[in-house]
Backbone atoms as SQL, in Angstrom:
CREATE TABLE atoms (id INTEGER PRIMARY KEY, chain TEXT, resi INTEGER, resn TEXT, atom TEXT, x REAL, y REAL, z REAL);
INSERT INTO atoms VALUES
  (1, 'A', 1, 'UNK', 'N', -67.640, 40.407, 68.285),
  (2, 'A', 1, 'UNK', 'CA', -68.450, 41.246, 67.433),
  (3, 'A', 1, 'UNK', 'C', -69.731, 41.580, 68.209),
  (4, 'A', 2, 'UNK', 'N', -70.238, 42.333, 68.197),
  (5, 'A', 2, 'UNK', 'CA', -71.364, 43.310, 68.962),
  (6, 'A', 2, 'UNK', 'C', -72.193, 43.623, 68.215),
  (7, 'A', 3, 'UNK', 'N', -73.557, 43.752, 68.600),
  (8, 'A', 3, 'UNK', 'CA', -74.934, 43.931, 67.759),
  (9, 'A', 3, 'UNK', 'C', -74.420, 44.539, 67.283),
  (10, 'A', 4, 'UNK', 'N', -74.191, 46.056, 67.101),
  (11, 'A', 4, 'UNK', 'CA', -74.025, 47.176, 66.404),
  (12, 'A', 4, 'UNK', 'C', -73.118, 47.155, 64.717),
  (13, 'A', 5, 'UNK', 'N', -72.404, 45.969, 65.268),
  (14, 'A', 5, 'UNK', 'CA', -71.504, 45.195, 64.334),
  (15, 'A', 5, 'UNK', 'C', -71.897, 44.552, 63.283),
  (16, 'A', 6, 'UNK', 'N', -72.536, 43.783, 63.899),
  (17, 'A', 6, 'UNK', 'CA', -73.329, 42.698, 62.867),
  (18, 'A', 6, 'UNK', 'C', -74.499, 43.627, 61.916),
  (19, 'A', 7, 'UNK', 'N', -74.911, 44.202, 62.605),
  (20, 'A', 7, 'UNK', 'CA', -76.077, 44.885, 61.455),
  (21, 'A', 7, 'UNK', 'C', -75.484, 45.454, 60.760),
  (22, 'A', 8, 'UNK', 'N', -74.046, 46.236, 61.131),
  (23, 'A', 8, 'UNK', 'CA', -73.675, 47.035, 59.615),
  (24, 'A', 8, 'UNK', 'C', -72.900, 45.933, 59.094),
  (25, 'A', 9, 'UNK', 'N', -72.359, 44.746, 59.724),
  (26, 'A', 9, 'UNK', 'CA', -71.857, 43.829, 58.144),
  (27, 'A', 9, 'UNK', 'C', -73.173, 43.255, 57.527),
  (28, 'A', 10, 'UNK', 'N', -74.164, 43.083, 58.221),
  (29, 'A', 10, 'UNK', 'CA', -75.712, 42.368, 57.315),
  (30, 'A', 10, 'UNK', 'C', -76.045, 43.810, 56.364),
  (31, 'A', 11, 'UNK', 'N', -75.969, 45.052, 56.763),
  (32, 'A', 11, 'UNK', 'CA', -75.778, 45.667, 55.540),
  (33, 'A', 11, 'UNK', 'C', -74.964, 46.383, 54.916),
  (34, 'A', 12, 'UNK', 'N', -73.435, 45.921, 54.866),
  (35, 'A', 12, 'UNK', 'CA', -72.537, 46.501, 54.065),
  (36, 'A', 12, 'UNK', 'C', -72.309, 45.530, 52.962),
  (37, 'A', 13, 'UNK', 'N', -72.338, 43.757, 53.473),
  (38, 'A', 13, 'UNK', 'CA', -71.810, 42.827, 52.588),
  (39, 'A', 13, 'UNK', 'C', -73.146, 42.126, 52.309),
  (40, 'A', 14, 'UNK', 'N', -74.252, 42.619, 52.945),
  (41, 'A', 14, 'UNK', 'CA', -75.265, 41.625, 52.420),
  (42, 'A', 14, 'UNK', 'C', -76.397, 42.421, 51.842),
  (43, 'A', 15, 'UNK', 'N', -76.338, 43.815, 52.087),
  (44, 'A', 15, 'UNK', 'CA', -77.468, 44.794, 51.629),
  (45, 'A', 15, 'UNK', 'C', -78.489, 44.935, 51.912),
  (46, 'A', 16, 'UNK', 'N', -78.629, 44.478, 53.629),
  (47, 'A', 16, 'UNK', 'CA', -80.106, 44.204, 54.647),
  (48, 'A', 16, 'UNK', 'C', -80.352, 45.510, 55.101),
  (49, 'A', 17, 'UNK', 'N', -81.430, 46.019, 54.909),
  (50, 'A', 17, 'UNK', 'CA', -81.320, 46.975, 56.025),
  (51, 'A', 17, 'UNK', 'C', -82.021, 46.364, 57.680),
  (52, 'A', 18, 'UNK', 'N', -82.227, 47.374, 58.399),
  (53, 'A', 18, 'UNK', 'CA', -82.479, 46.686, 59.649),
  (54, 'A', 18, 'UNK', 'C', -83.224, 46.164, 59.906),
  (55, 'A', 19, 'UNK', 'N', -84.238, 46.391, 59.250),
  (56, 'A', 19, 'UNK', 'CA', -85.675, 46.006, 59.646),
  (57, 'A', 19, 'UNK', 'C', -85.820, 44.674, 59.008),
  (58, 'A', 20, 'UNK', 'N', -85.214, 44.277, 57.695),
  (59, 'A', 20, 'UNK', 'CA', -84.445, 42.809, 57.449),
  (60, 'A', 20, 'UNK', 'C', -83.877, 41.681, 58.142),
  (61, 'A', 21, 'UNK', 'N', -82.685, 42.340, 58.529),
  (62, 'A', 21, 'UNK', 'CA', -81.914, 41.483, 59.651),
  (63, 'A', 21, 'UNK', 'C', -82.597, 41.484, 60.731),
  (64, 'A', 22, 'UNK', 'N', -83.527, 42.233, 61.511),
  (65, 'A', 22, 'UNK', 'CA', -84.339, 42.017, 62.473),
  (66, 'A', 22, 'UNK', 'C', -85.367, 40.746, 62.138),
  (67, 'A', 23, 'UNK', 'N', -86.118, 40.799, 60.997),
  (68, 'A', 23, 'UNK', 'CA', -86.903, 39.942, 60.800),
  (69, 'A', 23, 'UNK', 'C', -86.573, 38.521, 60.384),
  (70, 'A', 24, 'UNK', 'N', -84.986, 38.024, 60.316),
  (71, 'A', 24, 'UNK', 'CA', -84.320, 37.077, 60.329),
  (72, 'A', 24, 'UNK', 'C', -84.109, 36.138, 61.536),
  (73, 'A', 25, 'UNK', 'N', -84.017, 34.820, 61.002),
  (74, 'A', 25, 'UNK', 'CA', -83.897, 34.208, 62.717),
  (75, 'A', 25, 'UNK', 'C', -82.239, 34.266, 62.344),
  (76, 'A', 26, 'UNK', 'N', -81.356, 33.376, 63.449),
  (77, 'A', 26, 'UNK', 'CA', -80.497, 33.252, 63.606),
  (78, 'A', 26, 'UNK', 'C', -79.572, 32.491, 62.523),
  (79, 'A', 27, 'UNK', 'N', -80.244, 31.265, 62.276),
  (80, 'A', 27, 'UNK', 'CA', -80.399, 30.331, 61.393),
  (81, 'A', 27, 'UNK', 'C', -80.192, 30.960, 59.578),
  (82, 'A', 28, 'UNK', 'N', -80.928, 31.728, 59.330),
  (83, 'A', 28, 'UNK', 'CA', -81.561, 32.513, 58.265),
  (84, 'A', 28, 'UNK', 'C', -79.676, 33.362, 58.013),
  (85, 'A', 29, 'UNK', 'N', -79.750, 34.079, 59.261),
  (86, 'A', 29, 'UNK', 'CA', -78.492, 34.740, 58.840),
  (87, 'A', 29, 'UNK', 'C', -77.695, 33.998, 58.698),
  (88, 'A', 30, 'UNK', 'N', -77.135, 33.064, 59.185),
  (89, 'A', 30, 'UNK', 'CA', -76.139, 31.982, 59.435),
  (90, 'A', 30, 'UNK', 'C', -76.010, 31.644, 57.571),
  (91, 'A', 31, 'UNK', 'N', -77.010, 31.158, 57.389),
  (92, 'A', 31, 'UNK', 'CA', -77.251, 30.333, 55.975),
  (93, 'A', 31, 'UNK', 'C', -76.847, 31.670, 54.808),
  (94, 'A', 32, 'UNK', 'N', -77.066, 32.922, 55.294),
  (95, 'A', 32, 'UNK', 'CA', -76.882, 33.833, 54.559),
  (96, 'A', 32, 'UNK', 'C', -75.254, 34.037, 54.748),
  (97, 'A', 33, 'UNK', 'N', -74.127, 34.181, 55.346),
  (98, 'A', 33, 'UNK', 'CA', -73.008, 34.192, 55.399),
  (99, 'A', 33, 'UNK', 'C', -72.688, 33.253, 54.927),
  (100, 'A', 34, 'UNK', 'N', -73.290, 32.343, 55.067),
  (101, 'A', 34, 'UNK', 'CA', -72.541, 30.730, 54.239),
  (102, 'A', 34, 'UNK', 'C', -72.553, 31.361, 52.911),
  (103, 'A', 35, 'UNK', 'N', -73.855, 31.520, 51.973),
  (104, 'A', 35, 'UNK', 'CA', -73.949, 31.888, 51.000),
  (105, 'A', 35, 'UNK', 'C', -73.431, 32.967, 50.452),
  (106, 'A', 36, 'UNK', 'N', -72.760, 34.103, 50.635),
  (107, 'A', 36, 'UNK', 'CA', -72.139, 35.226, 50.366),
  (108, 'A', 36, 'UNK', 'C', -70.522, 34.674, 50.528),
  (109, 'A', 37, 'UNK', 'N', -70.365, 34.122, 51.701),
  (110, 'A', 37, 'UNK', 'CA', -68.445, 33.055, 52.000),
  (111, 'A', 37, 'UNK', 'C', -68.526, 32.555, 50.499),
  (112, 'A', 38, 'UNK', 'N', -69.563, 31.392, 49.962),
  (113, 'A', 38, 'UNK', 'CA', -68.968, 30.644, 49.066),
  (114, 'A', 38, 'UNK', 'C', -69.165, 31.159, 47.696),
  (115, 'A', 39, 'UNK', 'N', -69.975, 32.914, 48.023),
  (116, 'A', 39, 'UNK', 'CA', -69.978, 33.373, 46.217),
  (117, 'A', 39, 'UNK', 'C', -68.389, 33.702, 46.233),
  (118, 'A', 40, 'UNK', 'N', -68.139, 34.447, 47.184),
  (119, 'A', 40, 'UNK', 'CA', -66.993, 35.274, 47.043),
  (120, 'A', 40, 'UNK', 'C', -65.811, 34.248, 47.295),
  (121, 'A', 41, 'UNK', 'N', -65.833, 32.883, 47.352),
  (122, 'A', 41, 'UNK', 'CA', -64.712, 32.260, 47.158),
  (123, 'A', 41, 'UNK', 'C', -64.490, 31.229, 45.632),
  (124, 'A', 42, 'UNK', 'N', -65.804, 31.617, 45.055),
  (125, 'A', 42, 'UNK', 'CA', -66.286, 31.004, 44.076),
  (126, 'A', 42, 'UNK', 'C', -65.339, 32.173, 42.912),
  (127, 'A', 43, 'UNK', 'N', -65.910, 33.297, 43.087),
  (128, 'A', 43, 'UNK', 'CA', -65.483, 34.636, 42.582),
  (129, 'A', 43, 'UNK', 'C', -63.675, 34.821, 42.704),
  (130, 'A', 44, 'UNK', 'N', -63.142, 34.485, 44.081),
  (131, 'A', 44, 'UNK', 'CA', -61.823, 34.103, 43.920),
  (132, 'A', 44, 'UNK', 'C', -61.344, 33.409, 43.070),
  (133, 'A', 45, 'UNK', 'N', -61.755, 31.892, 42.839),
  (134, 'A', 45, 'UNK', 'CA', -61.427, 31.022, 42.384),
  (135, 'A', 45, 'UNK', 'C', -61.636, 31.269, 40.563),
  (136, 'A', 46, 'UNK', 'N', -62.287, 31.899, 40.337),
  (137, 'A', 46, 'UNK', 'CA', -62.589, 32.606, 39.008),
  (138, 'A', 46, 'UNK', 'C', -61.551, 33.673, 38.476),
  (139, 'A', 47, 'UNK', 'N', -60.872, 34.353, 39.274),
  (140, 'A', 47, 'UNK', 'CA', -59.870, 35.563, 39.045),
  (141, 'A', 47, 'UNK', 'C', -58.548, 34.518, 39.179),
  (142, 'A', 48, 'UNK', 'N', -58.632, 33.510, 39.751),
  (143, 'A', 48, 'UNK', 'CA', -57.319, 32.772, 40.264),
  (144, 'A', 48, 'UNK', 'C', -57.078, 31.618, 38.892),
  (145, 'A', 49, 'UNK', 'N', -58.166, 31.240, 38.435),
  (146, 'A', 49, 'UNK', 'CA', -57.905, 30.335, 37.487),
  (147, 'A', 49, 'UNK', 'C', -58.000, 31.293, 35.660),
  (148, 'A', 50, 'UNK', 'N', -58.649, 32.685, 35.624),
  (149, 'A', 50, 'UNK', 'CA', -58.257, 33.441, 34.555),
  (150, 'A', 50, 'UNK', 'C', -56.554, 33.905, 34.601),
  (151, 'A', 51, 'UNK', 'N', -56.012, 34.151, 35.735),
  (152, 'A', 51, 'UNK', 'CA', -54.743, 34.579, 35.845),
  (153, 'A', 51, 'UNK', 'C', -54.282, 33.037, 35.566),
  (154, 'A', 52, 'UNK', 'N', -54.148, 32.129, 35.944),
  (155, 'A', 52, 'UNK', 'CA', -53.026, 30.907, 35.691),
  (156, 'A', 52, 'UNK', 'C', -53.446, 30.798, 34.217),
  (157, 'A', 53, 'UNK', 'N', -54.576, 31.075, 33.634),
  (158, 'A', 53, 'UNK', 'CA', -54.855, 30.516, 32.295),
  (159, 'A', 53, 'UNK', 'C', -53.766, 31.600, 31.193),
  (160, 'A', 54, 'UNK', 'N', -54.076, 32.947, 31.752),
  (161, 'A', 54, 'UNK', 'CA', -52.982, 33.568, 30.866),
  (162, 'A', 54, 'UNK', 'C', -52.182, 33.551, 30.822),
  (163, 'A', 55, 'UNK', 'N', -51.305, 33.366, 31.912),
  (164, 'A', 55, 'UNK', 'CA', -49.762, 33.078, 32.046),
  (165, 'A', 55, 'UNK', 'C', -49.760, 31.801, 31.179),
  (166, 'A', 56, 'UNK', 'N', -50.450, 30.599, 31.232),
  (167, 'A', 56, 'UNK', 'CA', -50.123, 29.796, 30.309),
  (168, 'A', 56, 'UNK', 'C', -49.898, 30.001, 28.872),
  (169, 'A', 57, 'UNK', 'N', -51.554, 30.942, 28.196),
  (170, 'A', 57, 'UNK', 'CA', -51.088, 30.763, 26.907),
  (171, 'A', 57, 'UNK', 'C', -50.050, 32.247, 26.503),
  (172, 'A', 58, 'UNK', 'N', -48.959, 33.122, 28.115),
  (173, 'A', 58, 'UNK', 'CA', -48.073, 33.793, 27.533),
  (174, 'A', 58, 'UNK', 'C', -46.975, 33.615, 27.495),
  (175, 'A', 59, 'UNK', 'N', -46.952, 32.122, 27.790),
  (176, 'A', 59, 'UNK', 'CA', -45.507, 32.113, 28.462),
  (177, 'A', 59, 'UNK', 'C', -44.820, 30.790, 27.106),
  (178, 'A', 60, 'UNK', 'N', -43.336, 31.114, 27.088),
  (179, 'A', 60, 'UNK', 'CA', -42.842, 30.268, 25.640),
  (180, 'A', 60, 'UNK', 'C', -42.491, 29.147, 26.391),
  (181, 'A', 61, 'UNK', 'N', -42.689, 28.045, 26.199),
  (182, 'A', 61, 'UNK', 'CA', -41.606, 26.565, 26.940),
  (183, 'A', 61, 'UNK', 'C', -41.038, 25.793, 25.305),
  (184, 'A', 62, 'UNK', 'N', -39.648, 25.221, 25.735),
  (185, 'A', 62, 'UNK', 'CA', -39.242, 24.851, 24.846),
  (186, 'A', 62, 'UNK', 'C', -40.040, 23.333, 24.320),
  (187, 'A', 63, 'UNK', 'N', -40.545, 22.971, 24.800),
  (188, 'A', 63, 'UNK', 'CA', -41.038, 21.581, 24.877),
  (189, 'A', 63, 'UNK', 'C', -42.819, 22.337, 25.311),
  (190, 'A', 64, 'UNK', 'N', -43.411, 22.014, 24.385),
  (191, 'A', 64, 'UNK', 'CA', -44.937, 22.208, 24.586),
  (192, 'A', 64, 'UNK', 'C', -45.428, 21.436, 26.172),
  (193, 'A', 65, 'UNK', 'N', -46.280, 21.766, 26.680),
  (194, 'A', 65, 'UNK', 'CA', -46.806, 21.554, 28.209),
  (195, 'A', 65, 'UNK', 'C', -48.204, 21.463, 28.051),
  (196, 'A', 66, 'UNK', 'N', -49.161, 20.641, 28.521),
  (197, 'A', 66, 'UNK', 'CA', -50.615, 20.402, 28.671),
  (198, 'A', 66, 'UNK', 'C', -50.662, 21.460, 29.787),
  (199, 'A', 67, 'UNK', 'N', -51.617, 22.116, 29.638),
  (200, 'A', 67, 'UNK', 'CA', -52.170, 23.073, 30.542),
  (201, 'A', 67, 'UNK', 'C', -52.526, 22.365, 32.021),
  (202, 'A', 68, 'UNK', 'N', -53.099, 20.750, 31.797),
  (203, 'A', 68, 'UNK', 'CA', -53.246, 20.428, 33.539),
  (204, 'A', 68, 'UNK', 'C', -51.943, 20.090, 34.069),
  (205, 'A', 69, 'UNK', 'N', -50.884, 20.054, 33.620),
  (206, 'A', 69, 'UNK', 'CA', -49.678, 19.700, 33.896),
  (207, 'A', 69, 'UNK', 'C', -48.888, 20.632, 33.873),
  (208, 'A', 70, 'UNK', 'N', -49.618, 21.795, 33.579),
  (209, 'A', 70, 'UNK', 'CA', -48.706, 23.416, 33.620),
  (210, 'A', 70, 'UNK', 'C', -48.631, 23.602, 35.075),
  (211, 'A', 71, 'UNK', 'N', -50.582, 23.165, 35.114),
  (212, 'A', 71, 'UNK', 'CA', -51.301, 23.876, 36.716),
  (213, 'A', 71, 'UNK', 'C', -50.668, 22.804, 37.700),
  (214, 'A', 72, 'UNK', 'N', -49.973, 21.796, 37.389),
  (215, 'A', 72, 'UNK', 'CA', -49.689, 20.614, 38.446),
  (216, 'A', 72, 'UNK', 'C', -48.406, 21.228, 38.964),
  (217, 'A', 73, 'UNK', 'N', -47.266, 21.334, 37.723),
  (218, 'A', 73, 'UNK', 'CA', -45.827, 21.549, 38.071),
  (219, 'A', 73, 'UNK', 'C', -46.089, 23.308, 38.429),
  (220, 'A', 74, 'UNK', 'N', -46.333, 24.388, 37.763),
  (221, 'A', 74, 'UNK', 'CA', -46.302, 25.746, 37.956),
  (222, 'A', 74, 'UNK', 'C', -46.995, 26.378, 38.681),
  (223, 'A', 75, 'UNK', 'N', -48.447, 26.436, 38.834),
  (224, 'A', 75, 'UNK', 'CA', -48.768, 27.446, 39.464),
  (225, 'A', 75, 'UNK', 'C', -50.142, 25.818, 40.510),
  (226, 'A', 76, 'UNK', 'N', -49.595, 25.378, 41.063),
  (227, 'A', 76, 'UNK', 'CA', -51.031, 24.602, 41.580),
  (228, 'A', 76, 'UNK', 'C', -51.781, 25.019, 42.759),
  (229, 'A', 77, 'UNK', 'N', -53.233, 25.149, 42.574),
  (230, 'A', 77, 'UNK', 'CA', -53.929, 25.714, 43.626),
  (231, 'A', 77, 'UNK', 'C', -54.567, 24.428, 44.616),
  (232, 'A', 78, 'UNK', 'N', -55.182, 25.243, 45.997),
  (233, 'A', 78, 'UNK', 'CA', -55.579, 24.151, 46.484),
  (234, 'A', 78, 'UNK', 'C', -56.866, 23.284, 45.963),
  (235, 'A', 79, 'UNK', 'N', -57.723, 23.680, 45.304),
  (236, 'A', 79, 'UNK', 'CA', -58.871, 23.251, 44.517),
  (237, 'A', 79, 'UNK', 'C', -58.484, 22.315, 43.811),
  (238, 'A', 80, 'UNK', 'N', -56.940, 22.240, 42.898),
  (239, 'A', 80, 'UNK', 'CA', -56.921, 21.297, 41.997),
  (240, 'A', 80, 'UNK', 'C', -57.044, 19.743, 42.416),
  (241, 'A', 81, 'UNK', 'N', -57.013, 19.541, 43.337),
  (242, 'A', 81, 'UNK', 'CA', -56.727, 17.856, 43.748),
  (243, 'A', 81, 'UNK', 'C', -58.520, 17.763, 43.562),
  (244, 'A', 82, 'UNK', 'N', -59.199, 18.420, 43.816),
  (245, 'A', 82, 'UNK', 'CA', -60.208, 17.950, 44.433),
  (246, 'A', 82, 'UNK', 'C', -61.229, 17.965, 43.274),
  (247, 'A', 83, 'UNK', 'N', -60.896, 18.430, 41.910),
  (248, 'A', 83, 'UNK', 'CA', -61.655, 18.028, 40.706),
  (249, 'A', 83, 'UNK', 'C', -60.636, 17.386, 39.982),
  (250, 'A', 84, 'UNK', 'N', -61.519, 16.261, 39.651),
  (251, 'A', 84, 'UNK', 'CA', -60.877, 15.600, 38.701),
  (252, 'A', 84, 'UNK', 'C', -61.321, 15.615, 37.448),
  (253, 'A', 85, 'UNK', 'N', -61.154, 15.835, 35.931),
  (254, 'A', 85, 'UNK', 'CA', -61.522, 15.827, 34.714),
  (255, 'A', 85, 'UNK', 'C', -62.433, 14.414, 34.317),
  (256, 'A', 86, 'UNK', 'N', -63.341, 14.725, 34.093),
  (257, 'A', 86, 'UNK', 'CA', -64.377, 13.598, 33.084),
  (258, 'A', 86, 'UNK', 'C', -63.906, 12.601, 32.449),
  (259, 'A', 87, 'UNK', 'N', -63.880, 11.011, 32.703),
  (260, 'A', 87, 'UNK', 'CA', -63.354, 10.644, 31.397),
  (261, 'A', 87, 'UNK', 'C', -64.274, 10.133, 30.345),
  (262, 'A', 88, 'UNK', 'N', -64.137, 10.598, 29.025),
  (263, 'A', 88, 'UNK', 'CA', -65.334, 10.989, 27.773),
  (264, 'A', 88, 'UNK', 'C', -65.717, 9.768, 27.736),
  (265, 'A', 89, 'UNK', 'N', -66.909, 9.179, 27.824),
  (266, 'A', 89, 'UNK', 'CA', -67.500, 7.586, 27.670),
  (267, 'A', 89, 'UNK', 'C', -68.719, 7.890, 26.939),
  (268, 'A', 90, 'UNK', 'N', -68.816, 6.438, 26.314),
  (269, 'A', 90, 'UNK', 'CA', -70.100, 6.923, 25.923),
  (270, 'A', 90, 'UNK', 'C', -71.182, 7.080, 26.874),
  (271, 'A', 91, 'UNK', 'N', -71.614, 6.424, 27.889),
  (272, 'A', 91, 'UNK', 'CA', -72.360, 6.677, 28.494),
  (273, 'A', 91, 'UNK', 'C', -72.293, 8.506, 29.009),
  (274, 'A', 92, 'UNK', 'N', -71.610, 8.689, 29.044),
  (275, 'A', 92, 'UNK', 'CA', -70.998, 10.667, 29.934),
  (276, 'A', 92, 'UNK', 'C', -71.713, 11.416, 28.065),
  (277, 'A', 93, 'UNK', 'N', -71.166, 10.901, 27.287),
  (278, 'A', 93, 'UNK', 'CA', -71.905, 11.382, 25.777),
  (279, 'A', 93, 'UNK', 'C', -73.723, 11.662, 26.141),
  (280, 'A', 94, 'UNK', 'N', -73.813, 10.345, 26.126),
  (281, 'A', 94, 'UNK', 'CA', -75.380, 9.869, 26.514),
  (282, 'A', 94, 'UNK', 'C', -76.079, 10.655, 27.133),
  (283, 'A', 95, 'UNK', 'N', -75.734, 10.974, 28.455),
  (284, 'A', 95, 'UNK', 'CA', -76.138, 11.992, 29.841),
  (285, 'A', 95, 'UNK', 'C', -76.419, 13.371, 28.639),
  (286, 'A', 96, 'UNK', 'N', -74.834, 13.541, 28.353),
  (287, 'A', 96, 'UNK', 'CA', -75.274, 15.409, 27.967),
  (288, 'A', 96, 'UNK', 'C', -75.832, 15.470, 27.070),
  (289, 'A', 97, 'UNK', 'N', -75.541, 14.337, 26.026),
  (290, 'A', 97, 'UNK', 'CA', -76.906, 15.019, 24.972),
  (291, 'A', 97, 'UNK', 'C', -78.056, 14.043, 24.686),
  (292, 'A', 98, 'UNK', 'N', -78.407, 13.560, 25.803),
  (293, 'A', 98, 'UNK', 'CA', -79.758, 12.769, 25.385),
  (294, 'A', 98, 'UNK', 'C', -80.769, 13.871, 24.806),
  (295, 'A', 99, 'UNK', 'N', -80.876, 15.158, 25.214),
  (296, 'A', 99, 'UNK', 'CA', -82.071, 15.859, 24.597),
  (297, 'A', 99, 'UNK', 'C', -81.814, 15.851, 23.558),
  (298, 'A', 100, 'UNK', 'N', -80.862, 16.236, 22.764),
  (299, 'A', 100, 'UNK', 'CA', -80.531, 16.806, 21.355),
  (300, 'A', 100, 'UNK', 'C', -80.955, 15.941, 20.172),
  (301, 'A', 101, 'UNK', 'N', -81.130, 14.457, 20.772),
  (302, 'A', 101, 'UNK', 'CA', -81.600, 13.475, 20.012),
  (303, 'A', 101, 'UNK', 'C', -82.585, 14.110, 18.636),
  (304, 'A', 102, 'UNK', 'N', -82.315, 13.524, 17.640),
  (305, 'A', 102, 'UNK', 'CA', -83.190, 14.383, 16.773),
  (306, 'A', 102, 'UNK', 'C', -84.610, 13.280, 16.862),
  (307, 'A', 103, 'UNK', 'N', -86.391, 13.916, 16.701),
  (308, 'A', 103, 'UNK', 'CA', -86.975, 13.188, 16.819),
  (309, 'A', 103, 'UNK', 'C', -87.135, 11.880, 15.699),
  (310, 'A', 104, 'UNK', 'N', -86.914, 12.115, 14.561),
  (311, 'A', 104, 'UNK', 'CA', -86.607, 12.047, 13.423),
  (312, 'A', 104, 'UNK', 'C', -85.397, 11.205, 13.026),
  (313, 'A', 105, 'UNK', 'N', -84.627, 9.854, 12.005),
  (314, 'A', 105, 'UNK', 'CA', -83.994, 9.978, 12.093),
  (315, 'A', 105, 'UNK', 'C', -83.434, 10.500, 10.967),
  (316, 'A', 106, 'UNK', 'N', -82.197, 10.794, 10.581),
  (317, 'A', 106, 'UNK', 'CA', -82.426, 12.257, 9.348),
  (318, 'A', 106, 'UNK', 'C', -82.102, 10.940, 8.107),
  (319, 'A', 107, 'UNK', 'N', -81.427, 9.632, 8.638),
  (320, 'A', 107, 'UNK', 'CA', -81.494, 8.943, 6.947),
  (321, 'A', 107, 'UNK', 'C', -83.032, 8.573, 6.398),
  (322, 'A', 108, 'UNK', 'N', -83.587, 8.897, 6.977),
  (323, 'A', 108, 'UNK', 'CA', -85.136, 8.421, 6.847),
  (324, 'A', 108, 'UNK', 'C', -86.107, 9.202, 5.998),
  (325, 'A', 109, 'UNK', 'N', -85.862, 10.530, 6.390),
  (326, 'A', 109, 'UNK', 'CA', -86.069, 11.577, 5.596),
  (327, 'A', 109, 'UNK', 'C', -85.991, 11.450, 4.063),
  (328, 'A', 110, 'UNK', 'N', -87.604, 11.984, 3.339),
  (329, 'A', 110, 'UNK', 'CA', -87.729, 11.613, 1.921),
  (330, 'A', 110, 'UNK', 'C', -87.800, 13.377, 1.915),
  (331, 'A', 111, 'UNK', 'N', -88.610, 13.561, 2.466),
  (332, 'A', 111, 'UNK', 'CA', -88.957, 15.050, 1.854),
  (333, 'A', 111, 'UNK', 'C', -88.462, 16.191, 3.181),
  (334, 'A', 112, 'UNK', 'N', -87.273, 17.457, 2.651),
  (335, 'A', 112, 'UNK', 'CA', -87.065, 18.275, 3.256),
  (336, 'A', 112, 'UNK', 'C', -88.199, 18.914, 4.753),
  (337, 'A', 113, 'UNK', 'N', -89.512, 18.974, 4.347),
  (338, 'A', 113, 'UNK', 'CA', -90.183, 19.158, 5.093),
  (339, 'A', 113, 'UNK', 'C', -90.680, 18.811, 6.520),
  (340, 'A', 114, 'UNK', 'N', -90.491, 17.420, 6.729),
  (341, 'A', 114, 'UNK', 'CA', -89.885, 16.775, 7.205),
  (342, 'A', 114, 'UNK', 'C', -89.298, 16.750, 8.884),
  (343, 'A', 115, 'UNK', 'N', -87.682, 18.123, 8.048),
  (344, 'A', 115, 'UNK', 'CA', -86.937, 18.696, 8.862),
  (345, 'A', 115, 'UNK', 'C', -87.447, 19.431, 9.553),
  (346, 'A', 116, 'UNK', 'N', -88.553, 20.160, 9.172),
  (347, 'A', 116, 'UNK', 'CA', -89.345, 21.603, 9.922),
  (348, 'A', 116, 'UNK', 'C', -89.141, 21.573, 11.724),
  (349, 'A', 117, 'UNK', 'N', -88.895, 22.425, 12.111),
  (350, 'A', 117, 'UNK', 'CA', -88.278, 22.191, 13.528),
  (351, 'A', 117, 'UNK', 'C', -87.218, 22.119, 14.027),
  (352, 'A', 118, 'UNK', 'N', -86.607, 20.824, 13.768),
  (353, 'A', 118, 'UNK', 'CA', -85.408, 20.183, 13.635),
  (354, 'A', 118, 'UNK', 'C', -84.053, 21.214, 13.439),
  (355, 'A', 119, 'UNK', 'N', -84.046, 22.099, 12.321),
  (356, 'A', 119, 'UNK', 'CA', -82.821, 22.498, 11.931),
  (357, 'A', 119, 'UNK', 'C', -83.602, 24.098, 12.240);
């Protein structure tokens, strides 16, 4: 690839004009292809997992199928090994909704007012 090259992919896929990519170090661009590689494989992975999701809920099986076990036996991508599903604990409860905590606790509550905020 040749200067002439690189500046029109820094502005066809990245929207630099020259005087941009000039004022970039090497480094800068580098970090910028990383970042555009992993939207647009992110963006793959988004069109790839809406398509397996519909085929699931279009397709008839005689015997009902869990959807991660659709994606295991039918359509499995390379991503799947590498997330694994949450298992619900209380502590994993804890994490996501510690904010939601009400300040208040609501059996305590005599008078509606009270609630103000809250709800």
């Amino acid at each position: 690839m040749d200067y002439d090259e690189i500046i029109a992919s820094a502005f066809i896929h990245y929207g630099l004009s020259k005087e941009e990519f000039l004022n970039m170090s090497p480094k800068e661009y580098a970090l910028l292809g990383r970042i555009y590689y992993e939207d647009k494989l992110d963006e793959a992975k988004s069109v790839w997992e809406r398509t397996r999701l519909q085929i699931y809920y279009n397709m008839e099986f005689k015997n009902p199928i869990k959807y991660k076990d659709f994606c295991k036996q039918y359509i499995p991508l390379s991503w799947d090994e590498n997330i694994e599903p949450y298992e619900i604990t209380e502590e994993l409860k804890n994490q996501v909704f510690s904010d939601m905590v009400p300040p208040i606790k609501t059996e305590e509550v005599t008078d509606l007012s009270q609630l103000k905020g809250i709800l």
